[in-house]
N, C-alpha and C positions, 0 to 999 in steps of 0.2 A: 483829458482832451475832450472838446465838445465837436459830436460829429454832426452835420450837417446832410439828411438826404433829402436831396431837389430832387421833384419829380411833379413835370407837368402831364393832366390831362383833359382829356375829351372825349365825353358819351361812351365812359368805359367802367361806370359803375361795378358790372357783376364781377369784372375780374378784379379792378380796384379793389375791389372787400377782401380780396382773397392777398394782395397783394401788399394792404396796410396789417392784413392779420399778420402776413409772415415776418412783417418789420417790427411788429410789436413782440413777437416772439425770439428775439433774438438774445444768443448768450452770450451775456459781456465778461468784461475781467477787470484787473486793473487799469490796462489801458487803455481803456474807453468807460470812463467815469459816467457818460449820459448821452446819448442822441437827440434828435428833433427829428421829426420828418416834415418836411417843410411842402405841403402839396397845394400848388397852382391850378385851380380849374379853371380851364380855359374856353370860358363861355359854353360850359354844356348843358345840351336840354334834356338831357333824359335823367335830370333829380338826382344829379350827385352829391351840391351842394346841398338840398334841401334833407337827403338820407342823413351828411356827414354830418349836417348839424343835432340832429335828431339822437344821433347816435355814438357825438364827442367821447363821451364819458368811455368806450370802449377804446377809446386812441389816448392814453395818456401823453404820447410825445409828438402828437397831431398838431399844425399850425395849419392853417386851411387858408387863401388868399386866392382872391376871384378876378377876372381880367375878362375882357371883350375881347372875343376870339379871333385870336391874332397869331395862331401858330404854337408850336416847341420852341422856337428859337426866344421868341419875347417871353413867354411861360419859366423857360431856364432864367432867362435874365433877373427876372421878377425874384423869382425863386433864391438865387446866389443874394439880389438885394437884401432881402428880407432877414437870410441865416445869419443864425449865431454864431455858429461853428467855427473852426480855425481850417476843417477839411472839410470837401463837398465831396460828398457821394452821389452822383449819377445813376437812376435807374429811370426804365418806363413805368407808363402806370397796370401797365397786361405782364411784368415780371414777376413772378414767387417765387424769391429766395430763399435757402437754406437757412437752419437755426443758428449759421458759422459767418458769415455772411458779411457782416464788419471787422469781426475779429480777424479775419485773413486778409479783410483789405488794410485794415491799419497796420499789421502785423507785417505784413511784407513792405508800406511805403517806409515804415520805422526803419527797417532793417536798410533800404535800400537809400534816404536820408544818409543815414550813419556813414555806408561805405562810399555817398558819392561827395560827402559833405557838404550838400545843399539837400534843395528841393526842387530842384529838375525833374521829377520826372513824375508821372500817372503812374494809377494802377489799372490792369486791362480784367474783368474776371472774362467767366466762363458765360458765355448763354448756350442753354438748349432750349430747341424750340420743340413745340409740345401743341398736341390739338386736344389734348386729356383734360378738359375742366376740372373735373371732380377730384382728380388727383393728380396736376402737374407735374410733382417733384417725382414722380415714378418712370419717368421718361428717361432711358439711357443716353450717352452722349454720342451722337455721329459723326460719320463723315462730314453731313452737310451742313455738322453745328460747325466745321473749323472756319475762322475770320482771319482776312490779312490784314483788316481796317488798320488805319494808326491809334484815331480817335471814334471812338462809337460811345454815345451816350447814354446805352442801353445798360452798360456797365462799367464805370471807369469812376475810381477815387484820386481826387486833387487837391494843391495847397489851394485853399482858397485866394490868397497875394498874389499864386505864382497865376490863376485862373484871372485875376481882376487886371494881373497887369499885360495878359495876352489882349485884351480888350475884350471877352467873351463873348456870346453869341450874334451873328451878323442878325440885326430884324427886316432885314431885306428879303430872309427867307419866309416868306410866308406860305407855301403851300409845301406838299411833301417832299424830303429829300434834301439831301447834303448841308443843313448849318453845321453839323457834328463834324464830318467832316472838313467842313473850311476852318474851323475854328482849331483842327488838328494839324492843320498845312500850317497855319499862325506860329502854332507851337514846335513844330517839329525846325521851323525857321527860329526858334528863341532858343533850339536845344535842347528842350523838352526832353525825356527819354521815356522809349515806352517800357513799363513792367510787368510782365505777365502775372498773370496771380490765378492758375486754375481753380484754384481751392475755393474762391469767391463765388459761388456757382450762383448762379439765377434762370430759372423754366420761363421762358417767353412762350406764354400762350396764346395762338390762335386758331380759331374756329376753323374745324376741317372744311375743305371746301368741297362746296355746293355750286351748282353751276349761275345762281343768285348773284353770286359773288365775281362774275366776271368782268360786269360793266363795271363796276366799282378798280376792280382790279387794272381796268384800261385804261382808265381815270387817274389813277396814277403812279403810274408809265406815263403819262403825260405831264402832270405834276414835275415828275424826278427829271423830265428833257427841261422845262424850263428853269428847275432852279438848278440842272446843270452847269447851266449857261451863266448863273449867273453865278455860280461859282469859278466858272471856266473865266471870267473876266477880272475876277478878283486874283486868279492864281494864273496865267495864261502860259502854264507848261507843257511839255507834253508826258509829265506824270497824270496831272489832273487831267488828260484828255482821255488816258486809258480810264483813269477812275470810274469817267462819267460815260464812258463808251464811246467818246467822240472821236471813233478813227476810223478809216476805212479798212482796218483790220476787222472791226467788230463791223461795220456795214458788210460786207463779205460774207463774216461768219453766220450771219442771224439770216442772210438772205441766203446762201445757200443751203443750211441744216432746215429750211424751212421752202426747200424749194421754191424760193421767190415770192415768199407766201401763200403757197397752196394749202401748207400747213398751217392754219389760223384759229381764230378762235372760235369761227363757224363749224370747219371742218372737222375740229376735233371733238365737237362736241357729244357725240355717238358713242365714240370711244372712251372720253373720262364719264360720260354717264355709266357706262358700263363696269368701268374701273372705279369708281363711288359706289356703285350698285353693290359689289362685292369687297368691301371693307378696304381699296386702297388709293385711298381719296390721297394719299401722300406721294404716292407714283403717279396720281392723275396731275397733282401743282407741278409736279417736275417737267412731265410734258407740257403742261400747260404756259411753262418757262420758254417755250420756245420762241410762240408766235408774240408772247409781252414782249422780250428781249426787242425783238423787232419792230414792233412797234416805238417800243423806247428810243431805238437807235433813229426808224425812219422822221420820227417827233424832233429828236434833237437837231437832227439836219437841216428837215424844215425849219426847224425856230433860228436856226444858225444863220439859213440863207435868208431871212425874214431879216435879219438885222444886222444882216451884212458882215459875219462871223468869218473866221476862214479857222 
């Protein structure tokens, strides 16, 4: 079986390196005869492509394919066009996976094949998130690694067939947030099923935060309110409405836990300086979850009322 790993990105060279090392590292068996890693750069300027070329010879199952930056969503597309494979593996380009890594996603979609007698169904791994550059895979797993997603592209193996005949990713999503998910709703309506797969583990790493990182961070939250919506128009439930936060359960919650915005990005900023200052820049995102959240929420209402949403 020839496996297929899509993985689009952008201006993410340092962890990329680290990311195509752990794919090239991995231990197969019989039933996984060869890989490809099939990687999408999607218009980046910080010399991805020009390193990846320079440096092929260390990527034996590297496919490299370049695109005008247009998002993950057209990046995946491109990506599924291009493979070989019979199955696609799904990961980011900031994920370092274990040295087990395919073997447990093919190893459980086989098994799970066999007993459903099709191929309905994905496989889901593990992500832990991780601010540890130098050594990601040392990161134990948390509370705040657990996910209810259906579908997250972070880490999910599928039939290829059963993936082309969902129609695959919307490219109406172009800025941050939810194609994974709508493309999940698509499936979970075709009967999809999801399969767990812990064992598939993959460290999602990012840069602990620095208060640098806020405007960026506000940026989008704003992003994620509009292609909420434009998710919320393609699926018009009121599952999708929780997903995207578009209820006034969560208007409620973010304005209240945030004192109507007292608590903001301004005012907190004292406090996660201090909480940085003293090594706990992972307690500082948590709070800093606050006043995003609400911003996210008060974004998507606005964009709602903008276009005449209810």
């Amino acid at each position: 079986m020839l496996i297929s790993v899509v993985i689009p990105t952008y201006n993410r060279l340092p962890i990329l390196i680290k990311c195509l090392n752990a794919l090239e590292s991995q231990i197969l068996d019989d039933e996984i005869y060869n890989f490809e890693i099939v990687l999408v750069d999607d218009g980046s300027t910080d010399g991805t492509v020009g390193w990846l070329l320079k440096n092929m010879e260390n990527y034996p199952h590297l496919r490299l394919f370049e695109q005008s930056h247009g998002g993950p969503a057209l990046g995946r597309n491109l990506g599924v066009e291009k493979s070989k494979g019979e199955l696609i593996v799904f990961i980011d380009s900031d994920l370092v996976v274990d040295r087990f890594f395919l073997i447990n996603h093919i190893k459980s979609l086989l098994r799970s094949w066999e007993k459903l007698g099709n191929r309905k169904c994905f496989t889901y791994g593990s992500v832990i998130n991780t601010s540890n550059f130098d050594n990601p895979n040392s990161e134990s797993f948390k509370f705040q690694d657990l996910s209810w997603a259906y579908f997250a592209t972070g880490n999910v193996a599928i039939d290829k067939k059963l993936l082309e005949t969902s129609g695959l990713f919307d490219p109406s999503f172009r800025l941050y947030g939810w194609e994974d998910l709508e493309l999940g709703e698509r499936l979970k309506n075709m009967g999809v099923k999801l399969i767990k797969c812990p064992n598939a583990v993959g460290y999602h790493w990012h840069p602990a935060l620095d208060l640098n990182q806020i405007p960026h961070l506000i940026q989008i939250e704003k992003e994620r309110a509009k292609m909420g919506l434009v998710f919320y128009r393609k699926h018009p439930s009121l599952r999708v409405k929780f997903i995207i936060q578009y209820t006034f359960i969560h208007r409620c919650l973010w304005e209240f836990l945030t004192f109507g915005g007292l608590i903001n990005t301004k005012t907190l900023r004292p406090l996660l300086a201090f909480l940085i200052k003293n090594g706990q820049s992972g307690l500082a995102m948590e709070l800093l979850r606050l006043p995003l959240n609400l911003i996210g929420v008060r974004q998507i209402f606005r964009e709602a009322s903008l276009n005449g949403l209810r």
